[in-house]
N, C-alpha and C positions, 0 to 999 in steps of 0.2 A: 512723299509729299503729304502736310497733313489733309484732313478729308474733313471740310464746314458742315454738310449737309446728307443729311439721312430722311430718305422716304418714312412712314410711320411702319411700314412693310416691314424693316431691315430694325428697331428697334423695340427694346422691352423693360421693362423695369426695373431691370438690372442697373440699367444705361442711366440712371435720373441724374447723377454729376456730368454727364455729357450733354444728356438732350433736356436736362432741367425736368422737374416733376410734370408739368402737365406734357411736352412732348413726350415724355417714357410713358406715361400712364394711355397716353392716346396711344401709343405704338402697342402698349401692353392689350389695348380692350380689341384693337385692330388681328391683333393675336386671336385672342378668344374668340373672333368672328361677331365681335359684336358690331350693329351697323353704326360705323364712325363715316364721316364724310371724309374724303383721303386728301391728303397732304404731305409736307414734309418737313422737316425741324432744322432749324439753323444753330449749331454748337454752343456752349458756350465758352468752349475756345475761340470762337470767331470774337465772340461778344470781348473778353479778356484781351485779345488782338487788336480788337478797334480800339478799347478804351487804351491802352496803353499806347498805342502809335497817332491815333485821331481819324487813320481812314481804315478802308475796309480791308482785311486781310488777300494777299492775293490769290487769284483763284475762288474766291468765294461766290465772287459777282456768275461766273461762268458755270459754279456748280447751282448756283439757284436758278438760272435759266432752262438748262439741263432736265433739272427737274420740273420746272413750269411748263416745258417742253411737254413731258412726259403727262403732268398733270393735266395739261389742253387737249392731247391726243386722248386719253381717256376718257375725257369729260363729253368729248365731240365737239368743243367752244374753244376758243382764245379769249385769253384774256381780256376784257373792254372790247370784245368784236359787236358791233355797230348793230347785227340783227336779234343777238342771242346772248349777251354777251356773259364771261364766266368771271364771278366775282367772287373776292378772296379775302380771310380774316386771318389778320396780323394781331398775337398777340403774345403777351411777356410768358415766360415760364420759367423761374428758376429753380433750383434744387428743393428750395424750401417756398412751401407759400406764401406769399405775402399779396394778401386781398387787396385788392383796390390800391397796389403804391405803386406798380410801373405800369405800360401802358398797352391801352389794344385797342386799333384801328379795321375798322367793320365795314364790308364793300369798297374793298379795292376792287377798281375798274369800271366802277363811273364814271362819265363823265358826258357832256352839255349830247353828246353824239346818240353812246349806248343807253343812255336813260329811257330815250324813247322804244329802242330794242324791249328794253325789259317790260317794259308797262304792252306792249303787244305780246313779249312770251307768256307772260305771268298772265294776262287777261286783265290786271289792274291799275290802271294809271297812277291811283293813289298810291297803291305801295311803290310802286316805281320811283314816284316822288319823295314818300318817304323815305326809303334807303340813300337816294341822292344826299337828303339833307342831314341824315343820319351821317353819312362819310365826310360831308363839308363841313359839319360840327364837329366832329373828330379829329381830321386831321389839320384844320385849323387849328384847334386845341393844343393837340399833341404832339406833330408835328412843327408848324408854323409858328409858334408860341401865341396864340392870339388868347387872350384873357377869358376862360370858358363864361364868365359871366355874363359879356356881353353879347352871345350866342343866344343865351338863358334867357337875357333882357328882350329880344328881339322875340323869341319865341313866346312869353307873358304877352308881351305888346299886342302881339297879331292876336295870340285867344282873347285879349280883353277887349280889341275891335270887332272882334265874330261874335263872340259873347260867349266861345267854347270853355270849358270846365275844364280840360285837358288836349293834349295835339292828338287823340283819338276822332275829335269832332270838328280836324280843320279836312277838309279837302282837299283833289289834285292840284287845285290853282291855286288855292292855299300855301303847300307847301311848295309849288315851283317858286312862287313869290317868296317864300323865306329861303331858298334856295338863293337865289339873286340877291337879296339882304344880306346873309349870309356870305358870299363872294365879294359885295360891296364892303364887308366889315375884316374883311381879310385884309383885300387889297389897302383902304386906309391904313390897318396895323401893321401893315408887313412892305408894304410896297410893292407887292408881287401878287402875281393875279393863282389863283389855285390851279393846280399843275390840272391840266386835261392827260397827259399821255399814263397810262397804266401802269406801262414800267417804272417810270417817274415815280409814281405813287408806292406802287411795292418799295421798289430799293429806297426814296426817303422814310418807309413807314418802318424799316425792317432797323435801320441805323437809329431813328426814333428812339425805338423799342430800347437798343442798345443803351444810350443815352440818359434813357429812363431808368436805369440801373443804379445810376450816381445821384439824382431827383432828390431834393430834401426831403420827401416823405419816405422815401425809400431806405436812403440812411438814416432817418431816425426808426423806423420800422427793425429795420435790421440790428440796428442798437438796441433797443428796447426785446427783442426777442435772442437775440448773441446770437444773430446769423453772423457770419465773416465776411468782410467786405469784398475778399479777394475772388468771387465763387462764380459772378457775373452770372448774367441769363440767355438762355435760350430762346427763340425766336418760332413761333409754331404757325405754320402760312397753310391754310386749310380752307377747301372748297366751300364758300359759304353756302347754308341751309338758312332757310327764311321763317320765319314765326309768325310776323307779321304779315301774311298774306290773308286772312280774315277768322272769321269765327273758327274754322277749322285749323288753326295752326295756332302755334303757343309757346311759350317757352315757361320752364322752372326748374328750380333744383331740387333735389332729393335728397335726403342721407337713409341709410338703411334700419338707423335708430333715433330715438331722440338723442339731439347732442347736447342736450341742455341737463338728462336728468339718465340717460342709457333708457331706458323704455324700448321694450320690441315694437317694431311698429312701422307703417310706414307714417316719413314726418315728412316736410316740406312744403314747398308754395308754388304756384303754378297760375301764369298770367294769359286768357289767352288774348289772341292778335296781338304776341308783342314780341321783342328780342330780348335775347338775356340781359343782355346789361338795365332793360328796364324793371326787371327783378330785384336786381340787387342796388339799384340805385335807392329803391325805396320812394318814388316821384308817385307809384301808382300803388295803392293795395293790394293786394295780390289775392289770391283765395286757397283755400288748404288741400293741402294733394289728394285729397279726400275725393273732392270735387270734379279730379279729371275723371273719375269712372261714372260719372253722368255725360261729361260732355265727348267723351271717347274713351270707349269701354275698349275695344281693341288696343289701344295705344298703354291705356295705362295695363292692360295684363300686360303686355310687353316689357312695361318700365320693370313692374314689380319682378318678373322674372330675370331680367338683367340686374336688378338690383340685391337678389338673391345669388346671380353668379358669381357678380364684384366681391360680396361680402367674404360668401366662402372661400373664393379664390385670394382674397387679402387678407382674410381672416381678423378683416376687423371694421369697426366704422368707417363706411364711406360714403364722401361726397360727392352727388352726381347732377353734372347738369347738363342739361339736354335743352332738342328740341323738335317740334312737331311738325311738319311741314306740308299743309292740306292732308293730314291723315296718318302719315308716315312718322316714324318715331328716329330719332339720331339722336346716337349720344356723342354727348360733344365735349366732356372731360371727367375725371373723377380722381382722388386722389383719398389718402387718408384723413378721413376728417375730422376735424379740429373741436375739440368737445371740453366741457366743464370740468372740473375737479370730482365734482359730484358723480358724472357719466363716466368718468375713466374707471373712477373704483367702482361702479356697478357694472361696464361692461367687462371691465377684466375677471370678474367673476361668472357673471354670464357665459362669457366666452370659454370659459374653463370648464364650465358645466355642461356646456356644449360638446365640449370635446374639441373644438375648434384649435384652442391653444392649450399649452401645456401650464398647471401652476405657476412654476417658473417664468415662463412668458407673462403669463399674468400680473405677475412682482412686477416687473421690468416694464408694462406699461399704465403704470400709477406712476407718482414721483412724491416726494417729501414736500415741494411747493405745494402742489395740490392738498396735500392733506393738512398743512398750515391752514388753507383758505377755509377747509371745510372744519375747521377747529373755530375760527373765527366765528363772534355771535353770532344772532338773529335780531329781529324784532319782536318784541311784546306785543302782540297787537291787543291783547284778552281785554286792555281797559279803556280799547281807542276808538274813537266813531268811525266813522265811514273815510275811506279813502276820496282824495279829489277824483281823482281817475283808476280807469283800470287800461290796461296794455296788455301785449305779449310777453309773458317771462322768460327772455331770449338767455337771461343770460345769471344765474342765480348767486344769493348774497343779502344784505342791507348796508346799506350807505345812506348816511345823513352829510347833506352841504345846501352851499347856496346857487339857488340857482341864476347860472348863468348861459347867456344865449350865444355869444361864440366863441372858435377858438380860442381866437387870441386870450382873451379876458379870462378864461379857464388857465390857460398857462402864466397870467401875469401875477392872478391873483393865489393860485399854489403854490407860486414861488414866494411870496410875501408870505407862508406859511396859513393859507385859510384852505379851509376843504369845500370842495364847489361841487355843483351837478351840473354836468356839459345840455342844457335843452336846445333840440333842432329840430325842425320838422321833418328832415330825413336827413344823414350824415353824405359827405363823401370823404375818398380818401385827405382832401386837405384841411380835414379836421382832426387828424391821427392826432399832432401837438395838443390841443383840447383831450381828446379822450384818453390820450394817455396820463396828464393834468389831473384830470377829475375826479371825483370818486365812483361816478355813476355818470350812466349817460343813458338820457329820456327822450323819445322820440314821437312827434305827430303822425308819423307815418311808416308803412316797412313792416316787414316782414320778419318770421322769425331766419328768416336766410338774407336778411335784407345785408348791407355794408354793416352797419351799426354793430347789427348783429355777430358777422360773422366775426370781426374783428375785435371788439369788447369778449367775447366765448374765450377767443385766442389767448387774449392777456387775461384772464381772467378777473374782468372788469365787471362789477354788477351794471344790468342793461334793463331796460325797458320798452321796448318799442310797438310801432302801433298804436300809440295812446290817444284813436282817433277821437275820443269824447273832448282831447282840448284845444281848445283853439289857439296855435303857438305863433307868436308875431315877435320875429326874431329885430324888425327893422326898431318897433316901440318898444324891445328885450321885455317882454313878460308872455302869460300864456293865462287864457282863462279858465277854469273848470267848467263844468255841463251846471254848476247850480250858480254860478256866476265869479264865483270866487276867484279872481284877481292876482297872481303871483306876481309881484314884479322885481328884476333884477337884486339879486342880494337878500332876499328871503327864502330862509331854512326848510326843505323841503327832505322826507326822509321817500328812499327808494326801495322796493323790494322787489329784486330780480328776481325770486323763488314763485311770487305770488303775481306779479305783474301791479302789483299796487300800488299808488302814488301819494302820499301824504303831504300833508301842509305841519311842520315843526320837525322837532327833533323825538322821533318814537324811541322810547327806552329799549333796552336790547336784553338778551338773556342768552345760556348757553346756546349753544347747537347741540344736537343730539349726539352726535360724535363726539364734545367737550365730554358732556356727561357720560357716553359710554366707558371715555378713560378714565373720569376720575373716577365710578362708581364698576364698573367692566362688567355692568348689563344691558344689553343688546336691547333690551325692549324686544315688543310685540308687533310695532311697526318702524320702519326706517322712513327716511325721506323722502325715498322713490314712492312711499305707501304697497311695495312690493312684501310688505308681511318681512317673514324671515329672509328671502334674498335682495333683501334692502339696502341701504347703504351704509347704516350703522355694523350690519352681516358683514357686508364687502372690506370693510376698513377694517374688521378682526379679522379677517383673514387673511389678506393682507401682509396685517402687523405679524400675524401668525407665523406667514410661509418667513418673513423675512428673521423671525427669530429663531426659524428653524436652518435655515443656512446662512445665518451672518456668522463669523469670524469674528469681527469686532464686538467688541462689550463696548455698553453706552454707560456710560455716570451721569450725572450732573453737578453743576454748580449749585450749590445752595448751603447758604448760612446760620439757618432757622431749623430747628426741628419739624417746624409748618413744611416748610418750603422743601425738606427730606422728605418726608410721609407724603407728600404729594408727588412729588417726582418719583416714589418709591410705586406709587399709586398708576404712574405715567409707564412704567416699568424700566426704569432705572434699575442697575446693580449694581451699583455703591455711589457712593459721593467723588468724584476727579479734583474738585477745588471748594473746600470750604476756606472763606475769608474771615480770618480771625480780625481785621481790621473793622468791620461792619458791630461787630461787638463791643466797641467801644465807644458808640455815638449813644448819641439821647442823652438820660442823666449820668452815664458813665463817664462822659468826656470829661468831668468834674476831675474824675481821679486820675486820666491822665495827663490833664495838666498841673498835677500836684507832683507826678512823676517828675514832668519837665522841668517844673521850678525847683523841683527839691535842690537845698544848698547842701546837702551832706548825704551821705550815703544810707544814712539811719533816716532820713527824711523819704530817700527814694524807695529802700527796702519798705518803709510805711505804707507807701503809695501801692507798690508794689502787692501788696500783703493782701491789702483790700481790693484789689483787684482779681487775684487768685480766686477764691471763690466764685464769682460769678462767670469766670471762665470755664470754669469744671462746670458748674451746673450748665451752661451751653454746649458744651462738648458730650455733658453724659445726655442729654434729652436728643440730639443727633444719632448718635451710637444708640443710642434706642430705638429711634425710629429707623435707622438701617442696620437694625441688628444682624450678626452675620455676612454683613456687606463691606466691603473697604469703605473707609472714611479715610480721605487722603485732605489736613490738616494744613493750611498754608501757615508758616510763621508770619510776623506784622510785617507787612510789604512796605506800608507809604511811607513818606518821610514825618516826622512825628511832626514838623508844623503847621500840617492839614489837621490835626484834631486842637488848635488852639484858635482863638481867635480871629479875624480877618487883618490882615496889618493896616490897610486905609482907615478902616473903623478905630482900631485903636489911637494911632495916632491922632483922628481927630478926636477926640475925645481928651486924650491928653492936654492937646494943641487948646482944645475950645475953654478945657479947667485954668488950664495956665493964663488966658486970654481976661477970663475973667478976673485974672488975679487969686484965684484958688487955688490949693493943692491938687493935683491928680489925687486920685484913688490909686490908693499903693498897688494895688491888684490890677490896674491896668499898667500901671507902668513897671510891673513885675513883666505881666505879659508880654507888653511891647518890645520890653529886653530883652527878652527870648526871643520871639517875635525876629527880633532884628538881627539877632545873634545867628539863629536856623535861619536866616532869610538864602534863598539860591536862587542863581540866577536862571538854572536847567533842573528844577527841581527831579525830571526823568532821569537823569542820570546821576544825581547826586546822593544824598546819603539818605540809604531807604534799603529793601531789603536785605541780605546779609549784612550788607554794611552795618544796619543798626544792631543787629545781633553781637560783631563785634569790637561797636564803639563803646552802648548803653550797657553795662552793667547789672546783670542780675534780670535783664528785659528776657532771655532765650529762656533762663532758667524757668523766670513765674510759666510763662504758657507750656513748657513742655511738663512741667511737674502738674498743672491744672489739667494736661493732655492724659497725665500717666493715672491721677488720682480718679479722673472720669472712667479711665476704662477698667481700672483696679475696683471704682464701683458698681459698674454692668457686670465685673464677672461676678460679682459678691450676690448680686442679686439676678443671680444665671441666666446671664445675657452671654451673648457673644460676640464682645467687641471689637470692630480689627482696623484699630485707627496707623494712618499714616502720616509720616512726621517729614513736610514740604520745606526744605530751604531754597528761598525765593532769589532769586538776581544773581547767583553764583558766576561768577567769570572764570575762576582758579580753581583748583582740585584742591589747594592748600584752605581754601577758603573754608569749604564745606567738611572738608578735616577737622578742623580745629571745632567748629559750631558743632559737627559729630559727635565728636570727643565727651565735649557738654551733656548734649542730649543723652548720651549712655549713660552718662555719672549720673543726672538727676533721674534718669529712668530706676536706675540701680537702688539709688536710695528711696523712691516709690515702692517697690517691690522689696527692700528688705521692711519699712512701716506698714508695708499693708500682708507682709506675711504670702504673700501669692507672686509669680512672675508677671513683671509686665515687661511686656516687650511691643516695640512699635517700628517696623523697618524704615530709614528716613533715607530721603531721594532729595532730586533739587529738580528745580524746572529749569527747562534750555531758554532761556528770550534774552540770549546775547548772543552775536555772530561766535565773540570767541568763547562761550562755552561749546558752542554745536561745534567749531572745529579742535578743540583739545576736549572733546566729548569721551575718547576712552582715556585719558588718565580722569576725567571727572569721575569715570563707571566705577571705575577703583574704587571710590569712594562710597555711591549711591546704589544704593540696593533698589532705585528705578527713576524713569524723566520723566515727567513730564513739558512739554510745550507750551510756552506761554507766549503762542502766538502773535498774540495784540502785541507786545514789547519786541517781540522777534522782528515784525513788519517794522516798527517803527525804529528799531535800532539798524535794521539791515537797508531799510529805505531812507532814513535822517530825516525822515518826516515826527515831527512833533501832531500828532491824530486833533488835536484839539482847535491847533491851526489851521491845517494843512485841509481838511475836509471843506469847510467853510469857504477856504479863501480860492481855491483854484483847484479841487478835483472836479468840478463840473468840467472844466477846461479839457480836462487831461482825457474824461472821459469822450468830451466830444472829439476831441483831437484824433481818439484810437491809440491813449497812451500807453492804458489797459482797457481791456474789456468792461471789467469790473471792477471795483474797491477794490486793493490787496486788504483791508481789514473786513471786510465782507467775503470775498472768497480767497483761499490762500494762491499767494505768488508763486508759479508753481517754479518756473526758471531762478527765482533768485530766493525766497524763504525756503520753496520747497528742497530745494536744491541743500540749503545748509540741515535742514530736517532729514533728508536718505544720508547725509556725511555724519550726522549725532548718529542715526539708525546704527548705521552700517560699522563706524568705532565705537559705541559704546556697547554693542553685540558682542565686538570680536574680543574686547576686555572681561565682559560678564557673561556670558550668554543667556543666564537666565535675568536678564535684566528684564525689565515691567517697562512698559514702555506708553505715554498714552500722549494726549493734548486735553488744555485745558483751556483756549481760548475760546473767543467766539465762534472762531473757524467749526469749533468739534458738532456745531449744529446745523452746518451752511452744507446744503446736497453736495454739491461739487467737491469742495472740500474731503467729504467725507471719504469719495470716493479715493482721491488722494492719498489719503492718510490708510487706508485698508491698501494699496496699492504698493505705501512705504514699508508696510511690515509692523504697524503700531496696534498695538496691544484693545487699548481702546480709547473715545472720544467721550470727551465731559461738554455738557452746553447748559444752558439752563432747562428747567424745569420743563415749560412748555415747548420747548424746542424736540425734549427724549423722542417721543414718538417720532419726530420727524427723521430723527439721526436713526431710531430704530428701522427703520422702513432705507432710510438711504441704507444704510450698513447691511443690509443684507439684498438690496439692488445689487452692491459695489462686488459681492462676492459671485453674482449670476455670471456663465459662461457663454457666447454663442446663444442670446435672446434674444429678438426681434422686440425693441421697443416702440412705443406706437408715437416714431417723432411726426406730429402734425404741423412741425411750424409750415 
């Protein structure tokens, strides 16, 4: 029979796919003997149970009693018992964290009876009161579906008739009265008066929970971070501990480092007289954990030393949230916490130096995202005045948008393609659609552990929060600064998560210091943490380092330019995967390839032809320079030649409009338009363009590989060492790249008897048709190596035309769960991937030393990368800025048995 429920006694963190991360992590601290409040965890096979049938699996119901049982007996209380009674927090825990999207219900086991019980145990009426209202605001919300607002409304109302500042300064009669408000605003929304029995409250709070799994915030949460939808949550029912019972009790969170910047230290916020959730809602300011060794010295040695156990024992950033209860310290969850791009390369260095983890671990918990972000500008500030505001740097970056005061309007207006900044005086979960919208997100209110906070960190969203100097009025959308300054909706305001600083316009932006270490690869004297030499410019060479010393894969890049070599070269690139010889032909060259196209004679095209040659060598040999020693792997002309003529709507009217007048056309447009009309396709993807024009066009193979052979016959003359590779594009047939072969020997031949020197150039084809990847070893026969030309692969294996198909209906597909992701953004691993290990796997067994790499966009996407090192491919090409990132995945992809530090 299967088994729903586990005491925290019987589980460890081993278990986190059964009992969901915070019930494994509460079982794991229960372990260590740290003081947890005791409980027991509901599976998240119950959860996958309920949702696929609609009711509770059976046997469940009997094993949570069982243990309530058990929990009563120990406690000395029953549950909701009238004199004493014992009351219990319901809350989400799945696998992975996801702050603030499903749900948790606080003092089960109130009700109109044991209220009074608790305000004679506790000594406080007030608090007695307020936990009452606390659970009738909850589980109206979350259970009952009543609209949390008008709880929110009810509670403004009553402090604007007290005159109180916050519900710290309403009283016991106070809140009984919102208590009765409260019930009165239930029953209107629901028809149903709020369940008084206990068990009631448990078992609807615990199905809730379940419920809360499927939650639109939840599933876009899970989208936006590729959690799996299939994984459900667990359910974690634990004896509650109280914060709010007065000055002596408190609650806040901890991490053991900064998770904004790594910084040793302790960091976090700390509220007292309050409950967690008032922490992280951000309603109330919090004060810095600094602070708790004034107001309870005892409690906080306690924290720091359990916060030193947690660390060691996880051996990494953790988050801890507790709480105080008249003196006494409980911890009440912790997990691996959720940190910056910035922190992750500084702690995994840290941590290494520590001895904590090993190198290798240390690779494996950074990511190539991450090191994107931290590539990403800054702001100029050196010629700017004074910020409107300052805040807490929750979450670091710059972003310039406009600001806007909610969700909604963040999402409506990102999708009309404007960049926004989300302002709120403190976030909740159903502002995730907004923050994930926006470029930045600024806050009145909260903490650096506030919601805002944690979950902007997560996505690696620039944050600002705490910006108590502004005064933000979401209802009139503007906010004012402290010198009067006025923002109002739709004005450009620039953020910086790094500094906490808030500007009014668009602040100029400049490298980051990590840009500049790549292009220049000096580390400087300070990093961004201001940690001197184990800084973060330090952290990110090293890094790069370990992953260049056990990657397998060689990285390239794309690049056209001799610029764009020498920097990519500069990025550490080792050789070129796709230079595009088509890119060569624009600006004022396009002139001469449309004299190719018109030519009427063959002495007209060889003309055309002629003068064209030149300028191709001179772009091939300034390349081959700049990667001297390096492959330069050479596309022949891919497109179809009627993208480098005119526009056909243009011409035509033009003709139409000469004619109109009664004039002649200009012979030169309606030369074009002939052609024009002539090359006109209906699937220009699939029609006559790479090989194809090699074996239509006449004398086209010949000029670029003789301008190929003449370039490196002049690097060797002037003691280079050039090692160019000769790409034929869009091959379907092994007959195909035969015969274009054939070619390239002869004019390579005749290079090398006029220049008196051998040149020789190995010539391959790229795979981006299903049927080259499946007649991949009679192609091998032919090509001396493959590359992957992904983007065409996706799009010929999928019948998606990219240029449509993104615009018109992948949002669809993504919301639907068609894919996870783009297949042109990360590779399809079941259906491209799949024809990618069948080229592998036959064009091996034909050549074995075949060369084997990708050249699409894929060769720079993390995921991907890890894929293609998993296929057996030689190495990945991406663009220029992208190297580092592929350098760092690519030798992730080869680590064995690492603990990576997944924080979702």
């Amino acid at each position: 029979m299967v088994r729903y429920v586990y005491d925290f006694t019987e589980g460890g963190r081993e278990m986190a796919g059964l009992l969901g991360g915070k019930g494994s992590n509460l079982a794991e601290m229960t372990r260590l003997g740290l003081p947890v409040p005791p409980g027991f965890v509901i599976t998240t096979e119950a959860c996958r149970a309920f949702l696929t049938t609609g009711g509770e699996p059976p046997g469940m119901s009997r094993e949570v009693s069982d243990h309530l049982a058990a929990l009563e007996e120990a406690a000395g209380r029953r549950l909701g018992q009238r004199d004493d009674p014992l009351l219990l927090s319901v809350r989400s825990g799945a696998r992975f964290s996801m702050p603030g999207m499903m749900e948790t219900i606080l003092d089960i086991g109130l009700n109109d009876d044991s209220v009074s019980g608790l305000a004679k145990a506790s000594g406080s009426e007030r608090f007695a009161w307020d936990s009452y209202r606390r659970l009738v605001q909850m589980f109206g919300a979350t259970v009952m579906g009543v609209d949390a607002a008008l709880f929110e409304r009810a509670m403004t109302d009553l402090e604007e008739v007290r005159g109180a500042g916050d519900d710290l300064r309403l009283d016991a009669r106070d809140l009984a009265g919102l208590v009765e408000t409260y019930k009165t605003v239930i029953r209107r929304e629901t028809g149903e008066d709020f369940p008084q029995s206990p068990a009631e409250q448990l078992r609807r709070a615990i199905l809730a929970v379940f419920q809360s799994w499927n939650g639109e915030r939840a599933r876009l949460y899970r989208r936006r971070e590729h959690i799996p939808d299939d994984l459900g949550t667990a359910v974690s029912v634990q004896r509650m501990v109280f914060g709010n019972l007065g000055v002596d009790s408190g609650s806040g969170v901890a991490f053991t480092r900064d998770p904004a910047t790594g910084r040793p230290g302790l960091y976090g916020d700390y509220l007292p007289d309050a409950q967690g959730e008032d922490v992280v809602s951000g309603i109330r300011n919090t004060v810095p954990l600094s602070e708790l060794e004034r107001l309870d010295a005892a409690s906080y040695t306690g924290l720091r030393a359990h916060m030193e156990t947690l660390e060691r024992h996880y051996r990494d950033l953790c988050d801890i949230e507790f709480t105080i209860e008249r003196g006494t310290l409980w911890m009440l969850q912790t997990r691996v916490g959720k940190r910056t791009a910035e922190a992750a390369f500084a702690l995994a260095a840290a941590l290494a130096d520590e001895g904590l983890i090993t190198p290798d671990e240390g690779l494996a918990r950074v990511s190539g995202e991450g090191l994107a972000r931290l590539m990403f500008p800054r702001f100029d500030t050196s010629g700017d005045g004074e910020p409107l505001a300052r805040g807490l740097p929750a979450s670091p970056g710059a972003a310039v948008g406009a600001a806007v005061f909610h969700s909604a309007d963040a999402v409506r207006r990102a999708a009309a393609g404007e960049k926004v900044v989300l302002v709120r005086q403190e976030t909740n979960p159903d502002d995730l659609p907004g923050m994930i919208a926006a470029q930045a997100v600024l806050t009145g209110r909260g903490g650096k552990t506030s919601h805002a906070a944690v979950v902007a960190r997560g996505m690696g969203k620039v944050c600002v929060c705490g910006a108590e100097e502004l005064t933000v009025d979401t209802g009139a959308r503007r906010f004012t600064a402290p010198d009067g300054t006025v923002v109002e909706e739709g004005t450009v305001v620039s953020v910086d998560g790094s500094t906490g600083a808030v500007y009014a316009g668009a602040v100029p932006l400049v490298d980051s210091e990590v840009m500049r270490f790549l292009e220049t690869g000096e580390t400087g004297e300070t990093g961004e943490t201001g940690e001197g030499a184990g800084g973060l410019v330090d952290a990110v060479a090293r890094a790069l380092g370990r992953a260049d010393t056990v990657r397998r894969l060689e990285v390239r890049a794309n690049a056209d330019t001799p610029e764009d070599a020498a920097r990519a070269r500069r990025f550490g690139a080792r050789g070129i995967g796709l230079c595009r010889t088509e890119h060569m032909f624009l600006g004022e060259r396009r002139k001469l390839v449309e004299e190719m196209i018109l030519a009427d004679s063959p002495t007209a095209r060889d003309r055309a032809l002629a003068a064209l040659l030149p300028l191709q060598r001179q772009d091939f040999a300034g390349i081959l320079e700049a990667m001297d020693g390096l492959p330069v792997t050479i596309r022949l002309l891919d497109p179809p030649l009627h993208e480098f003529l005119p526009d056909r709507t243009a011409l035509a009217v033009r003709v139409a409009a000469a004619e109109a007048r009664g004039d002649l056309p200009a012979a030169r447009d309606t030369q074009l338009l002939a052609a024009v009309n002539r090359m006109h396709e209906e699937n220009p993807m699939l029609g006559l363009r790479g090989v194809r024009l090699g074996l239509v066009v006449p004398g086209l193979v010949a000029m670029q590989v003789r301008a190929i052979g003449e370039a490196v016959a002049e690097r060797l003359r002037a003691g280079g060492d050039p090692r160019a590779e000769i790409m034929v594009p869009l091959v379907g047939d092994a007959r195909e790249l035969s015969i274009v072969g054939e070619e390239v020997r002869r004019v390579l031949a005749e290079v090398s008897e006029a220049a008196g020197t051998p040149v020789g150039c190995p010539v391959g084809t790229m795979i981006e048709l299903p049927r080259a990847a499946l007649t991949a070893g009679r192609i091998a026969e032919e090509a001396e190596f493959f590359s992957f030309g992904t983007n065409d692969l996706t799009q010929t294996t999928w019948g998606f035309s990219r240029d449509d198909v993104e615009a018109e209906f992948f949002s669809a597909y993504l919301d639907k769960g068609v894919f996870p992701a783009s297949p042109f953004e990360t590779i399809d691993r079941d259906g491209v991937g799949r024809l990618v290990g069948i080229a592998v796997a036959e064009g091996r067994a034909a050549r074995p030393d075949l060369k084997i790499g990708v050249c699409g966009e894929h060769g720079g996407d993390p995921d991907s990368v890890h894929f293609f090192h998993a296929a057996g491919l030689d190495y990945v090409s991406c663009s220029p800025f992208r190297v580092p990132v592929a350098r760092l995945e690519a030798g992730r992809a080869a680590l064995r048995d690492t603990g990576a530090s997944d924080s979702r």
